[in-house]
N, C-alpha and C positions, 0 to 999 in steps of 0.2 A: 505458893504451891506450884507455879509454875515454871520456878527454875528447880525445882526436886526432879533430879534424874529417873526415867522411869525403871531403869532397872540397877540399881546402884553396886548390886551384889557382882556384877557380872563385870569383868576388865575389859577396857575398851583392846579392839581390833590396832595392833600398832602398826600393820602392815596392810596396805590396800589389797582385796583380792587380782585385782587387772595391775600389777605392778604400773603398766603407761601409765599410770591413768591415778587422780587423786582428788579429792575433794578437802576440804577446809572444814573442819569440824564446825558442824552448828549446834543449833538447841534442839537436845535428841526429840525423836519424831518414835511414834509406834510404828514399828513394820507392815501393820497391815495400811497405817493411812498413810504412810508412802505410796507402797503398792496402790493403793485406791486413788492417791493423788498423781502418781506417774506413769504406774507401768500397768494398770487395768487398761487402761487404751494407750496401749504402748505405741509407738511406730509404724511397728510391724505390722500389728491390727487392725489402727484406723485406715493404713496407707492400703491395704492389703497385698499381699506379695502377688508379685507378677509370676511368680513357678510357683510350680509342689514342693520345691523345698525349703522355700521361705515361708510359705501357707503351712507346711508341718510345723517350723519352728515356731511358728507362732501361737499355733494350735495347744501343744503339748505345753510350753512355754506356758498358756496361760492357767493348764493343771497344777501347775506348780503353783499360783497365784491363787487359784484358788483354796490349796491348803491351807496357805497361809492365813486368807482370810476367813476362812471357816473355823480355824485353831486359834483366829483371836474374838472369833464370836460369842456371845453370849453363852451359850450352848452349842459347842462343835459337835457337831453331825459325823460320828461315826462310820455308819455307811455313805454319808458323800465322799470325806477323808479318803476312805477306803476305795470308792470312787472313782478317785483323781488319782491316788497311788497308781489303780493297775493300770491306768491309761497312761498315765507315763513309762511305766514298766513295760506294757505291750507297744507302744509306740517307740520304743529304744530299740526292739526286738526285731520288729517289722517294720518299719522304714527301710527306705533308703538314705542314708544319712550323708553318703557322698553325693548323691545326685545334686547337679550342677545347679547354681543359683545367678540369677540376673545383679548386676552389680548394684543396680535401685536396690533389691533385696539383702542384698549384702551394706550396702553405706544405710538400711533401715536396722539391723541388725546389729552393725557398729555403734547407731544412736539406743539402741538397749541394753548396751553392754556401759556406755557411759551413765545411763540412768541405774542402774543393777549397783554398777558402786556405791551409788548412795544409797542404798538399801541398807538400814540397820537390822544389824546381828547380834543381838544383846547376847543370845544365847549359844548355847550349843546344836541346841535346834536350829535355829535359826541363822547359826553357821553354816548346818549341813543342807538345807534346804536352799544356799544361797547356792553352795557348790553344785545343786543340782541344775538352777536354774542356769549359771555359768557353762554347766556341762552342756547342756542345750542349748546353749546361743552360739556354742563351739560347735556343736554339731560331733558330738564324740560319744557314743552307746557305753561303748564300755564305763565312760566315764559316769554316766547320768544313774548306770544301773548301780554302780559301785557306790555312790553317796546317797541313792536313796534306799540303801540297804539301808545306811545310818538314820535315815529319817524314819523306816520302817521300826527301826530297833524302838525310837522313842517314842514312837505313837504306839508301837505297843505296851510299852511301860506305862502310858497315861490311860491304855485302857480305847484307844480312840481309831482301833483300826480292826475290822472284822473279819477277823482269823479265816472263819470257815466260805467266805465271800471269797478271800485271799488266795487260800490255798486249794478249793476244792474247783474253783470256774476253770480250765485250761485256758491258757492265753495261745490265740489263735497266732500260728507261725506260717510265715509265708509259703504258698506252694511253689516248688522247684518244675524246675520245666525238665522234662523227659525228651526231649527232642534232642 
């Protein structure tokens, strides 16, 4: 039983997401006990960032982690799901995503981007949830809100994201300086 691939339906990835960067096929692993064995204390988190903008990254970064391991739970939590989505969605929005990062913060962030590759992506989900996390270790808004459209689309297919949490709370937008 233990060389039965656990999603066999699903074709593998033939092309790395970080083109640099590659790993050596091993014996597939679930996505959430990667993330629980690598990237739950990622770098970035145990090291803590020296700025606010490696402390965002890591922050939001680890919404994303926790979807994933809430979506491999026993019973995924809806309203946490839902949770984590808009914190990632409000924090794509209101950040500062340019503000400047210490280069610790930056070579900590490199070593997450080398761990994220070996993140298995059986799915489609867990395609678009990679791209999200990817989008946040770039530090790119547009990017992170644009594939977590796609993650939104599938959690609402499965029933696992609460519409009215979603759409009726305003997401709080930065205030502009009038001066």
């Amino acid at each position: 039983m233990a060389n039965k691939p656990l999603y066999p339906h699903v074709p593998k990835r033939k092309e790395p997401l970080f083109p640099h960067t590659t790993h050596p096929p091993e014996e597939e692993e679930a996505p959430d006990d990667y993330w629980n064995r690598l990237l739950e204390n990622n770098p970035l988190r145990v090291q803590v960032g020296e700025t606010m903008g490696g402390a965002e990254v890591s922050w939001v970064l680890e919404a994303a982690g926790d979807i994933l391991r809430n979506y491999h739970s026993e019973y995924p939590d809806p309203g946490y799901i839902t949770e984590k989505v808009r914190r990632i969605d409000r924090e794509s929005r209101v950040r500062e995503w340019s503000r400047p990062i210490s280069t610790r913060d930056q070579d900590l962030i490199n070593k997450n981007i080398e761990l994220l590759c070996g993140l298995p992506a059986p799915t489609v989900f867990h395609q678009d949830l990679k791209r999200v996390m990817e989008a946040i270790l770039a530090r790119r808004p547009s990017d992170i809100r644009g594939h977590l459209e796609d993650v939104k689309k599938f959690l609402r297919e499965k029933k696992l994201l609460n519409e009215y949490d979603l759409e009726t709370v305003p997401i709080p937008m930065r205030a502009t300086s009038t001066s």
